[in-house]
N, C-alpha and C positions, 0 to 999 in steps of 0.2 A: 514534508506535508504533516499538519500535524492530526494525531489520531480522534479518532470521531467519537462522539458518545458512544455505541455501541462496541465498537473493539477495543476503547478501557474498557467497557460491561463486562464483555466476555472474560479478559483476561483478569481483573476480580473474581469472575465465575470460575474459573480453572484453579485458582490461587485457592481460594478459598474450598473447592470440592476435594483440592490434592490437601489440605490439612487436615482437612475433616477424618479424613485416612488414619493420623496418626496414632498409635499408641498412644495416649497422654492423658490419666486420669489425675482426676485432682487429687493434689497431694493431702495426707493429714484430714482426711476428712469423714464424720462419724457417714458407716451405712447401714441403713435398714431400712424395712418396708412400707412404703409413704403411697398417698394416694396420689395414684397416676395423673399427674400435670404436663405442659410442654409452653414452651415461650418461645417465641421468635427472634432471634439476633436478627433484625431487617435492615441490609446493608443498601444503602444508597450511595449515590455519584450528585456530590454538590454543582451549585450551579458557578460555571465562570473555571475554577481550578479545576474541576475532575475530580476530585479528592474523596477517598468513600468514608461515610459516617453511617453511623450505629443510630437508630432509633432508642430514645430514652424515655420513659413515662415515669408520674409518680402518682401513687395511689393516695387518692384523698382518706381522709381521717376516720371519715364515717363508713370508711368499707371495712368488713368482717375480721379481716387477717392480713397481715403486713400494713398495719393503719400510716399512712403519712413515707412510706418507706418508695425510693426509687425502684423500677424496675422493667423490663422487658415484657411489651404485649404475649399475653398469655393466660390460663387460666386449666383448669381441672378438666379430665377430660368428661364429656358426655355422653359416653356408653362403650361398651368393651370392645364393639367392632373398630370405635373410632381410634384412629392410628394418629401418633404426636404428631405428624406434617399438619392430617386433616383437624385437630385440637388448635393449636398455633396459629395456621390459616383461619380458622373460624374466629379464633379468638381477637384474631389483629383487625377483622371487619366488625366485630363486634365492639372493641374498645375504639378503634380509632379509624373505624371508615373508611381503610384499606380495602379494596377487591382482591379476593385470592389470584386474579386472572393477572396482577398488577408484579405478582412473587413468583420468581423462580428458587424451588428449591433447591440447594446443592448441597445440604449434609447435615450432620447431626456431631454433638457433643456428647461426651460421656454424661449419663445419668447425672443429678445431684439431689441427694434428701434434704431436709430441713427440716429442723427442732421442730417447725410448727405441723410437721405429718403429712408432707408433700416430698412424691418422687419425682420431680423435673426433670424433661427429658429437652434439653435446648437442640432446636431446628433451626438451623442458617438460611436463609431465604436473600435473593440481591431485586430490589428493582428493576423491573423491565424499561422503566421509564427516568427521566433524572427527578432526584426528590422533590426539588422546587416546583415542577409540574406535575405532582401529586399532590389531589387535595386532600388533605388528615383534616376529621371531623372525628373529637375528641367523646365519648360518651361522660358527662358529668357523671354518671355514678360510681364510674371506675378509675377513668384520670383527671385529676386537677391541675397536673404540668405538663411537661411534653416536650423536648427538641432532639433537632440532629445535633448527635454529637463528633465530631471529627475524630476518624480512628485515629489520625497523628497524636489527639491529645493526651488521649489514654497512655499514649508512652513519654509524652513528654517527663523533664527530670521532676522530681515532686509531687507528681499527683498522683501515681501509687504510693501506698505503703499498704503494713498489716499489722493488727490489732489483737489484745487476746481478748475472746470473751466466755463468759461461765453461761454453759448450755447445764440441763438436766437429761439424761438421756439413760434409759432403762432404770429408774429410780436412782441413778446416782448422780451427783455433780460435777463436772469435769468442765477443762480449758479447752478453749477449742480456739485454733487459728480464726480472724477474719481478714481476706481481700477488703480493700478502699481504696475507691477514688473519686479525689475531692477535684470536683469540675469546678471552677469557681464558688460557685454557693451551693453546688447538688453534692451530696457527698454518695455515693454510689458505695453502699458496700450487703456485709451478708450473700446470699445465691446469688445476687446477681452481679456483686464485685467478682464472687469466684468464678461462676462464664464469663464475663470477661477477660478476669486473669488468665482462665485455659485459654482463650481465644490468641489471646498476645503474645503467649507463652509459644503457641502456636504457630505464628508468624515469624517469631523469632529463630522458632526453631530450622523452618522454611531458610531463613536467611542464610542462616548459619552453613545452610547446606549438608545439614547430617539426614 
């Protein structure tokens, strides 16, 4: 018999909550004290194969920071009680018309800062429902693209690599590693190449069975 939407769900959901577990901060990377952010990796179950993909957005030109650059529903948090789940959640119905009621939580990634003064705190969140019977209503102020990405693709051969770039960070200049990956025409890199990269690094490791 073959398995149902729900017990793939589940067993994404278990797969996923047992990594979140792991030890595994990202390598080479500058740290200090950024204002409290959080983003959503929101895994879905395509329609037809089962297959889980990653929600991908890209911020239009005319918003404040990160202009034009890919990235994960998310944004700054709005006040000190409010916890990264309840930032992410809010922020994934507020750019893209997501219901929190629609997200299961199952874990969190290690912190990541950003040159631009942002502490990112990534929250894993899976569909309760399959993607294609969720309806995403995109807010123009925030995203101007938008797809599911297939997590197979992210590992396919060639579409990671890593890049060096010149950050400034406590008045001085320095190289810093960046994650990339180029989806056909989306090149996904900076914070949000580097959650992904933990993310895969993550699965892999899973596999490996260490």
């Amino acid at each position: 018999m073959a398995p149902t939407f729900e017990s793939k769900r589940l067993a994404i959901v278990e797969l996923l909550r047992g990594i979140s577990r792991y030890d595994l901060p990202h390598p080479f990377r500058v740290t200090s004290d950024g204002r409290p952010a959080a983003v959503l990796i929101l895994v879905g179950l395509s329609e037809g194969s089962g297959d889980p993909e990653i929600l991908v957005t890209r911020r239009p030109d005319t918003i404040a920071t990160h202009k034009g650059q890919y990235a994960l529903p998310g944004g700054m948090r709005d006040h000190a009680e409010e916890g990264a789940e309840e930032t992410a959640l809010r922020e994934t119905q507020e750019e893209m018309g997501i219901s929190a009621s629609l997200i299961e939580v199952v874990g969190r990634l290690p912190e990541i800062w950003t040159p631009s003064g942002f502490t990112i705190t990534p929250v894993i969140g899976v569909l309760r429902k399959m993607s294609n019977e969720v309806e995403v209503v995109p807010n123009p102020s925030e995203v101007d693209t938008w797809f599911w990405c297939p997590l197979a693709r992210l590992r396919d051969e060639g579409v990671y690599f890593r890049e060096e770039r010149e950050i400034t960070f406590e008045g001085k200049s320095r190289i810093v590693p960046v994650d990339v990956y180029q989806i056909d025409s989306h090149r996904i890199w900076g914070a949000t190449g580097a959650i992904l990269r933990n993310l895969i690094a993550r699965l892999e490791k899973s596999e490996s069975g260490i």
